[in-house]
C-alpha positions in Angstrom: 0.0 0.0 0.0 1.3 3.6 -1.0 1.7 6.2 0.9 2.0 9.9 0.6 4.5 11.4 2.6 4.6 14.8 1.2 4.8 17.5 3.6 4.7 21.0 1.5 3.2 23.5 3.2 1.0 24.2 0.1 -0.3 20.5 0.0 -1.2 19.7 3.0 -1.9 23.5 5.0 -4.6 24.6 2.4 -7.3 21.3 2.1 -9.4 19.4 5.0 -11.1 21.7 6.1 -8.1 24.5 7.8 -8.7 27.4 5.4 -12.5 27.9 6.7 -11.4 27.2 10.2 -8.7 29.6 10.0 -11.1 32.2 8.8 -13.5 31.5 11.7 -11.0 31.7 13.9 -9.7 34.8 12.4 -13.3 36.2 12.8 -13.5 35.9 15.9 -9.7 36.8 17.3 -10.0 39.5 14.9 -12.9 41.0 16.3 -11.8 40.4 19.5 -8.5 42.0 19.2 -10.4 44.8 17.0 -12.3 45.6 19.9 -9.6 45.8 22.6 -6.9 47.7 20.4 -9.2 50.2 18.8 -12.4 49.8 20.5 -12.3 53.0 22.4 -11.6 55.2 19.5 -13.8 53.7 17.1 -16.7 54.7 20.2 -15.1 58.4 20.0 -15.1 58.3 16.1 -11.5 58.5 15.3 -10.7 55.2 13.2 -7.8 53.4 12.4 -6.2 52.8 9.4 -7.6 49.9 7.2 -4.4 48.1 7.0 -4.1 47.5 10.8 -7.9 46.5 11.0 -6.9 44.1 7.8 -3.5 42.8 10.0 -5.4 42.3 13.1 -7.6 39.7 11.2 -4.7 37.8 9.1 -2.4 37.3 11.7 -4.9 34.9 13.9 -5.5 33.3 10.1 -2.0 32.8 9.9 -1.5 31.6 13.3 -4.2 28.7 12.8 -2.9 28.3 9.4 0.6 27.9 10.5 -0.4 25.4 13.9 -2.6 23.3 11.3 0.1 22.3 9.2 2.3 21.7 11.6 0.1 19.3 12.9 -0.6 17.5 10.1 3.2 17.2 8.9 4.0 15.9 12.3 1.0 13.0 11.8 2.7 12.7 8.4 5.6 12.1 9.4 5.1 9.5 12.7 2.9 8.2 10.0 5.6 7.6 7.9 8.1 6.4 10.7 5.3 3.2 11.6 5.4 2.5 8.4 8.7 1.7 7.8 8.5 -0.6 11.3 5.7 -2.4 9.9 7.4 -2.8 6.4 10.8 -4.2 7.9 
Protein backbone atom coordinates (compact mmCIF):
# COMPACT_ATOMS: atom_id res chain seq x y z
CA UNK A 1 0.00 0.00 0.00
CA UNK A 2 1.33 3.57 -0.99
CA UNK A 3 1.70 6.16 0.94
CA UNK A 4 1.95 9.85 0.59
CA UNK A 5 4.49 11.41 2.60
CA UNK A 6 4.57 14.85 1.23
CA UNK A 7 4.82 17.49 3.58
CA UNK A 8 4.72 20.96 1.52
CA UNK A 9 3.18 23.52 3.18
CA UNK A 10 0.95 24.21 0.10
CA UNK A 11 -0.26 20.54 -0.03
CA UNK A 12 -1.21 19.71 3.03
CA UNK A 13 -1.89 23.52 5.02
CA UNK A 14 -4.63 24.61 2.37
CA UNK A 15 -7.29 21.33 2.09
CA UNK A 16 -9.44 19.43 5.00
CA UNK A 17 -11.11 21.75 6.09
CA UNK A 18 -8.05 24.48 7.82
CA UNK A 19 -8.67 27.35 5.41
CA UNK A 20 -12.48 27.89 6.70
CA UNK A 21 -11.45 27.21 10.15
CA UNK A 22 -8.69 29.64 10.00
CA UNK A 23 -11.12 32.21 8.82
CA UNK A 24 -13.49 31.46 11.72
CA UNK A 25 -11.01 31.67 13.90
CA UNK A 26 -9.71 34.80 12.42
CA UNK A 27 -13.32 36.18 12.81
CA UNK A 28 -13.53 35.87 15.94
CA UNK A 29 -9.70 36.83 17.26
CA UNK A 30 -9.97 39.51 14.95
CA UNK A 31 -12.92 40.99 16.30
CA UNK A 32 -11.84 40.43 19.46
CA UNK A 33 -8.46 42.00 19.22
CA UNK A 34 -10.41 44.81 16.98
CA UNK A 35 -12.31 45.55 19.88
CA UNK A 36 -9.57 45.75 22.62
CA UNK A 37 -6.94 47.74 20.41
CA UNK A 38 -9.23 50.19 18.77
CA UNK A 39 -12.36 49.81 20.54
CA UNK A 40 -12.28 52.98 22.35
CA UNK A 41 -11.55 55.22 19.47
CA UNK A 42 -13.82 53.70 17.08
CA UNK A 43 -16.69 54.73 20.16
CA UNK A 44 -15.14 58.42 19.98
CA UNK A 45 -15.08 58.29 16.10
CA UNK A 46 -11.46 58.48 15.32
CA UNK A 47 -10.74 55.17 13.15
CA UNK A 48 -7.78 53.36 12.40
CA UNK A 49 -6.24 52.81 9.36
CA UNK A 50 -7.60 49.94 7.24
CA UNK A 51 -4.37 48.05 7.04
CA UNK A 52 -4.07 47.52 10.83
CA UNK A 53 -7.90 46.53 10.95
CA UNK A 54 -6.87 44.05 7.79
CA UNK A 55 -3.51 42.84 9.99
CA UNK A 56 -5.43 42.33 13.12
CA UNK A 57 -7.55 39.65 11.24
CA UNK A 58 -4.67 37.83 9.08
CA UNK A 59 -2.40 37.30 11.74
CA UNK A 60 -4.94 34.90 13.91
CA UNK A 61 -5.50 33.29 10.06
CA UNK A 62 -1.97 32.76 9.90
CA UNK A 63 -1.51 31.56 13.32
CA UNK A 64 -4.23 28.67 12.75
CA UNK A 65 -2.86 28.32 9.37
CA UNK A 66 0.59 27.86 10.50
CA UNK A 67 -0.44 25.38 13.86
CA UNK A 68 -2.59 23.31 11.35
CA UNK A 69 0.15 22.29 9.20
CA UNK A 70 2.32 21.66 11.64
CA UNK A 71 0.14 19.29 12.94
CA UNK A 72 -0.64 17.47 10.05
CA UNK A 73 3.18 17.22 8.86
CA UNK A 74 3.98 15.87 12.27
CA UNK A 75 0.96 12.98 11.80
CA UNK A 76 2.74 12.67 8.41
CA UNK A 77 5.60 12.10 9.43
CA UNK A 78 5.10 9.48 12.66
CA UNK A 79 2.94 8.17 10.04
CA UNK A 80 5.56 7.62 7.94
CA UNK A 81 8.10 6.37 10.74
CA UNK A 82 5.34 3.20 11.58
CA UNK A 83 5.43 2.50 8.37
CA UNK A 84 8.71 1.69 7.84
CA UNK A 85 8.49 -0.57 11.34
CA UNK A 86 5.67 -2.39 9.92
CA UNK A 87 7.41 -2.77 6.40
CA UNK A 88 10.79 -4.24 7.88
Amino acid sequence: MAHDYNTKFLNIAFKDGTPKNAFLTACVVGTVLTTINYGDNILLGQYPSLIKILLTYCVPFCVTTWGAYLGKKSKILQQQKLDALNYR
